[in-house]
Every structure is written in C-alpha cells, then in structure tokens.
C-alpha positions as CSV (number, residue, x, y, z in Angstrom):
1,X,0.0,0.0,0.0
2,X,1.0,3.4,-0.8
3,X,1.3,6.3,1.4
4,X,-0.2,9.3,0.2
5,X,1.8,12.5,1.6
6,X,-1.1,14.9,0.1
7,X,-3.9,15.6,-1.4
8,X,-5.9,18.5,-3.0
9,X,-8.7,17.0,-2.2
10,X,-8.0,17.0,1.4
11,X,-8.0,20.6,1.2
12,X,-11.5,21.5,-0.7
13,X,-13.5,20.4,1.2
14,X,-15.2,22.3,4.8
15,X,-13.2,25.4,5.3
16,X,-11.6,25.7,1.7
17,X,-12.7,29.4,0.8
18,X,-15.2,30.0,-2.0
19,X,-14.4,31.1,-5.0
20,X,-10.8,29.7,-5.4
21,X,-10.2,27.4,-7.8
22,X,-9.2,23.7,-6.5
23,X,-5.7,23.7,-7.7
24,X,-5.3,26.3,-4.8
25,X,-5.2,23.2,-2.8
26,X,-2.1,21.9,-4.4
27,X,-0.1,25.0,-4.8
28,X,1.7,24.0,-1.4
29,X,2.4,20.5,-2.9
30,X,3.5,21.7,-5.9
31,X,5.9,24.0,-5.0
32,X,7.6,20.6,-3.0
33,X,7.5,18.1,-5.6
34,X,8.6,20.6,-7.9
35,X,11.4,21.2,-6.1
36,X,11.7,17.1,-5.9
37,X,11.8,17.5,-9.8
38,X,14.8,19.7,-10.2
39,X,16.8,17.3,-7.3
40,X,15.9,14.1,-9.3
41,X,14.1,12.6,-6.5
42,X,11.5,11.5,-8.3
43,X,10.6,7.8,-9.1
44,X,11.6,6.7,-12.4
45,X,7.7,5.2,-13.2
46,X,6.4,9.3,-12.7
47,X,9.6,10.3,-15.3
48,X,8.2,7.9,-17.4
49,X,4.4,8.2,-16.8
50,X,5.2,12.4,-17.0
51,X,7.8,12.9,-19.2
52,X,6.3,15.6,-21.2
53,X,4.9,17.4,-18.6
54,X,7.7,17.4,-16.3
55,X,10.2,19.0,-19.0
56,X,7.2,21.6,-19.3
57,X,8.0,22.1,-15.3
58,X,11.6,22.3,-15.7
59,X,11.0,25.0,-18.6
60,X,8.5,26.7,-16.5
61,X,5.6,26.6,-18.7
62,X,3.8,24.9,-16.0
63,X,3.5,25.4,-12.3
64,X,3.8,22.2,-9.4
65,X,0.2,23.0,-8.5
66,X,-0.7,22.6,-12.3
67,X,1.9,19.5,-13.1
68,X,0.2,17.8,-9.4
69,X,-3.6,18.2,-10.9
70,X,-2.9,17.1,-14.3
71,X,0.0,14.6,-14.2
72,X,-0.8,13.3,-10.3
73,X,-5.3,13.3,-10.0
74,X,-4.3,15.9,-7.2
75,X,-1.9,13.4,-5.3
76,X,1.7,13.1,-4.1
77,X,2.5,9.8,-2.7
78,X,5.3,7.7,-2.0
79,X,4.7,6.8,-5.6
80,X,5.9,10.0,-7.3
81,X,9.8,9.5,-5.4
82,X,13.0,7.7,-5.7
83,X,14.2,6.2,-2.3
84,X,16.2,9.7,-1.2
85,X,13.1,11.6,-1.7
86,X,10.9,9.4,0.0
87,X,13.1,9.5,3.3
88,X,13.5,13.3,3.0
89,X,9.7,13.8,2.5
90,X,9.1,11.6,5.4
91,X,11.0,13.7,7.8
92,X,10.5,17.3,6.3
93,X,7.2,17.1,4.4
94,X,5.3,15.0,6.9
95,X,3.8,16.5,10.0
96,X,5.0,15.7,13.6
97,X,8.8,14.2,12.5
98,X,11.8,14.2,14.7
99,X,13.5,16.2,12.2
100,X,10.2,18.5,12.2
101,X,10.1,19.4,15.9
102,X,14.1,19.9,15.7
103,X,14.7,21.9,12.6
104,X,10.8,22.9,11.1
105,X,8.5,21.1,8.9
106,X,7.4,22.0,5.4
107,X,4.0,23.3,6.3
108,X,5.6,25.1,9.2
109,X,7.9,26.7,6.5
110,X,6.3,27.4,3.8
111,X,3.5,29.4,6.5
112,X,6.0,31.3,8.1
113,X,8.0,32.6,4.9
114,X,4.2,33.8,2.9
115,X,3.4,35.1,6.2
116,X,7.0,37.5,6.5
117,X,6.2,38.2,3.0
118,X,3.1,39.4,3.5
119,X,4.3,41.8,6.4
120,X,6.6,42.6,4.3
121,X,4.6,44.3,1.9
122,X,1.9,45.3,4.7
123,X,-0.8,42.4,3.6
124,X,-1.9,39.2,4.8
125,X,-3.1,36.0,3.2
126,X,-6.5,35.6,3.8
127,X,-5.9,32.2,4.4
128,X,-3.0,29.2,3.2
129,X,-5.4,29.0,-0.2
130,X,-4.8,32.4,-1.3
131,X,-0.6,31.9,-1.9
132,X,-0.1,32.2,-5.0
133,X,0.9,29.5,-7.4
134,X,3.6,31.7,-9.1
135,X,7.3,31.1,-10.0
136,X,8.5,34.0,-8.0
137,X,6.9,32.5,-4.8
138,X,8.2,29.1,-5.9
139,X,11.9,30.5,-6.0
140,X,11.6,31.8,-2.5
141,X,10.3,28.8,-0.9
142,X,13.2,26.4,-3.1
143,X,15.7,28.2,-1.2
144,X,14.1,27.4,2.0
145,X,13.8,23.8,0.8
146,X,18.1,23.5,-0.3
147,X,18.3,24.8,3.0
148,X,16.5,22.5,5.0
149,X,17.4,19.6,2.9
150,X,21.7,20.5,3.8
151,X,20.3,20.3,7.0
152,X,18.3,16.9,6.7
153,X,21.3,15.3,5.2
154,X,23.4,16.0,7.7
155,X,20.8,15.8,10.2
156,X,19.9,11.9,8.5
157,X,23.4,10.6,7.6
158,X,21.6,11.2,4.2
C-alpha cells in the first residue's frame, strides 16, 4: 500500500474558501515536488508516466500546482519519489517528525516565509489557499527547501 503524503482533495472540502479554484489546494504541494523535480528525487515510473509534462515544469511553462492536478489526479504519494526523496519527505514534508520538531516542517515553513512576505509588503493572506501559485513565490520557498534539505542530510546521515 501506498502512502499518500497529500492531497488536493483534502484541502477543498469544509473550510476551503469560495471562490478559489481547487488547484489552490495543491499550490503548497507543488511547490515541494517541484522542487523534488529539479533534485531528481523522483521515481523513475512518474519520469516515465510524465515525461512531457515534467520537462514543461523544468522549462517553467507549467506550475507544481498545475503539473500535481494534471499529471498526479491531485496526489503526491510515495509513488511519485526515488528512495532519497521518499526519506526526506518523510521527515520534512510529513507533519510531527523528529526532524520537524528539531529543525521545522514543510507546512511550518512554507507558513512562516508567505506570512513574512506578507508583512513585508503590509498584507496578509486571507488564508494558506490564497498563496499564489507563481514562479516567484516558488523561487523563494526552493531556497528554503536547499536549505533545510543541507540540513536533513546532515541531520539523516543522508
């Protein structure tokens, strides 16, 4: 059985504001396994189930959020990574890890650095579903996600 690490679906249901659209749900996600991409920690059955739309991802004509909906039915499992990215996303993308309580998760994360932004520029998100799925936020939480993945190495033996 396969471990699901997310799901949009989880996400638009209950408290999910109107009005968004459901990929909203995935822009989180999408921003980590896009990163995943670009590491090449991804399972060789999703390069070879994706190809095409994972070299639209590396050229940028698509976002995660987008490449999770279409390429993933909304899902990132165990599935979608190679043995590296699985034990990384087990202790950083999962919620209540050792490595999570020690260092930070990647919910914890990707929260905190939106919310600075936001204070930054005098705004806050209305809520998680109203980050926007855009490159620019994408390059500011990868360099959040090099950095805690130096630290999961050597925090893992990794």
């Amino acid at each position: 059985m396969t471990s699901t690490y997310d799901d949009a679906s989880w996400h638009c249901g209950g408290d999910f504001p109107e009005g968004l659209p459901e990929k909203n749900g995935a822009t989180h996600t999408g921003m980590f396994l896009n990163w995943c991409v670009h590491h090449d920690l991804i399972s060789d059955e999703l390069k070879e189930e994706s190809e095409e739309e994972i070299d639209k991802l590396k050229r940028r004509e698509i976002t995660g959020a987008e490449f999770i909906m279409e390429s993933c039915d909304g899902k990132f499992s165990e599935y979608d990574l190679n043995d590296l990215g699985n034990r990384f996303a087990k202790d950083y993308y999962a919620d209540d890890t050792d490595f999570g309580n020690i260092f930070s998760s990647f919910a914890d994360d990707y929260v905190n650095l939106f919310d600075a932004k936001a204070e930054e520029n005098d705004y806050e998100y209305e809520t998680f579903y109203h980050i926007e799925d855009t490159y620019e936020n994408y390059d500011l939480m990868k360099q959040v996600i090099d950095h805690r993945f130096e630290e999961w190495k050597e925090y893992s033996g990794g």
